[in-house]
LUMKE-503714 format. One record per residue (C-alpha): residue number from 1; residue in one letter; x, y, z. Coordinates in nm, 4 decimals. Layout:
N
PT k r u v w
PT NUM A X Y Z
...
***
This chain:
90
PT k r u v w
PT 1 X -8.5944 -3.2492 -11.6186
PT 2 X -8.9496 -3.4238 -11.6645
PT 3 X -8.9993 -3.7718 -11.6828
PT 4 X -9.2777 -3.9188 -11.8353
PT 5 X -9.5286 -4.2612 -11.8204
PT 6 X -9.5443 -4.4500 -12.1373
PT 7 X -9.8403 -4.6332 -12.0664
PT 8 X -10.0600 -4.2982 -11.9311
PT 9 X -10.0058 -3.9486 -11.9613
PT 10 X -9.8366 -3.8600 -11.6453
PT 11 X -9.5218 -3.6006 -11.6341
PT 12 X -9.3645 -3.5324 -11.3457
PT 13 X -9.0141 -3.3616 -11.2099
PT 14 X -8.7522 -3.4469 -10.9628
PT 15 X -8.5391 -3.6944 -10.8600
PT 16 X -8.7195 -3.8364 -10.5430
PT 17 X -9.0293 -3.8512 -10.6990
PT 18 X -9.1889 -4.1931 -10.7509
PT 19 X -9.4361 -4.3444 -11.0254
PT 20 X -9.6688 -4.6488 -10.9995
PT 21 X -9.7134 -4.8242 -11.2872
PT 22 X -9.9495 -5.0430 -11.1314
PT 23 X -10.1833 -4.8061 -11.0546
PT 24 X -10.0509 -4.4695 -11.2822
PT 25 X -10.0590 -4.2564 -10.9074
PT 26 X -9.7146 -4.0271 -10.8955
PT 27 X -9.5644 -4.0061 -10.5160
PT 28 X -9.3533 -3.7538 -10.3349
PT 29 X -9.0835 -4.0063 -10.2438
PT 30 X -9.0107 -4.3765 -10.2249
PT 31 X -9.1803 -4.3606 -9.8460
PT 32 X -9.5264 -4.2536 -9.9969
PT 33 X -9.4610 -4.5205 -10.2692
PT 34 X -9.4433 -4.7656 -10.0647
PT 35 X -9.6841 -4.6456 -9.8135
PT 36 X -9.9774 -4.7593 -10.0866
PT 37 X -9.8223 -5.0754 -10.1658
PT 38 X -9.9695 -5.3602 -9.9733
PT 39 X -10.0023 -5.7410 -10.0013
PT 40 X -9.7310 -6.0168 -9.9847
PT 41 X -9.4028 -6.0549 -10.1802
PT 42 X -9.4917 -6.3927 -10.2743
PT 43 X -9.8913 -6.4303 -10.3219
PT 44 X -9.8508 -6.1368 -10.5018
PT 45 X -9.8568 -5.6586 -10.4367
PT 46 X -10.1711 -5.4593 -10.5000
PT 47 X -10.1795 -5.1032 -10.4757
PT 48 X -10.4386 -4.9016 -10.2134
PT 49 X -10.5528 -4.5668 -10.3145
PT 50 X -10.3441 -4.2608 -10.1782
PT 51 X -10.6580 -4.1209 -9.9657
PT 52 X -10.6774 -4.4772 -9.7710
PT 53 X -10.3131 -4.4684 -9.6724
PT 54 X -10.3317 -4.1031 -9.5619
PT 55 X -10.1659 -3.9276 -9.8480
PT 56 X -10.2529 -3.5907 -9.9593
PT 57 X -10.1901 -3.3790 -10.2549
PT 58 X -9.8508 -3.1930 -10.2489
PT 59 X -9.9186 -2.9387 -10.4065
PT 60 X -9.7231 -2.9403 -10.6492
PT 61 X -9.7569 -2.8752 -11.0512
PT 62 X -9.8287 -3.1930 -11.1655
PT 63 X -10.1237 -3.4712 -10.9889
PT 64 X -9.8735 -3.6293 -10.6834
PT 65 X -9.9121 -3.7707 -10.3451
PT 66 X -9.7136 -3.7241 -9.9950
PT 67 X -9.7347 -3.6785 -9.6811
PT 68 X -9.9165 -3.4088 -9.4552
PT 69 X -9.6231 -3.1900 -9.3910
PT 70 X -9.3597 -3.3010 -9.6522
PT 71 X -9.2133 -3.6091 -9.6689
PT 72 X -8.9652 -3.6126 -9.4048
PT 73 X -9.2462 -3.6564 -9.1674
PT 74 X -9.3798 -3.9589 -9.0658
PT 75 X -9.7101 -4.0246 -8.9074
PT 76 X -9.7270 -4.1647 -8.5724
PT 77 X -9.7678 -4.5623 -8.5895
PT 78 X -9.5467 -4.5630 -8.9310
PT 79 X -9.2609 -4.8217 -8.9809
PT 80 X -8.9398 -4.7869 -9.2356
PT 81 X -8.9274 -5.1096 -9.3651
PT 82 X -8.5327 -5.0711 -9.4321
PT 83 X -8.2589 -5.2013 -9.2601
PT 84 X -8.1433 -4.9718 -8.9798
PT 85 X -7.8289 -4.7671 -9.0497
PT 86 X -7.6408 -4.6357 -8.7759
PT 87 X -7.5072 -4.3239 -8.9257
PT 88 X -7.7633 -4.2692 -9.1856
PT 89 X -7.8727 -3.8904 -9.2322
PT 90 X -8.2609 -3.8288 -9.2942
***
């Protein structure tokens, strides 16, 4: 199944897969999403460009962003800004 933006002319597949409509960019995952969101909750989010973050193209069909390696890799330094879950698969 294909999604699609209403406000650009992005398409893109699957069910992980995450689009900005800030900034129109589609994302591998909710951890690259969030990866080039920045700024405070209350003064207000901006979005940084994939390339400054450390995203690369994943290759796949359609213009989208991940991680080098897949995005079940993290890069060393990198946070999960989620509660901790003891018995949580990833």
């Amino acid at each position: 199944m294909n999604h699609t933006c209403s406000k650009c002319d992005s398409v893109w597949g699957g069910l992980n897969t995450a689009h900005c409509t800030a900034c129109h960019h589609t994302f591998s995952g909710i951890t690259a999403f969030d990866k080039h969101r920045s700024g405070s909750h209350v003064t207000g989010r901006f979005c940084l460009t994939p390339t400054e973050v450390g995203l690369v193209d994943s290759g796949r069909a359609y213009p989208c962003w991940g991680f080098p390696g897949g995005e079940k890799f993290w890069n060393e330094g990198d946070t999960f800004n989620e509660p901790a879950y003891d018995n949580r698969v990833i």
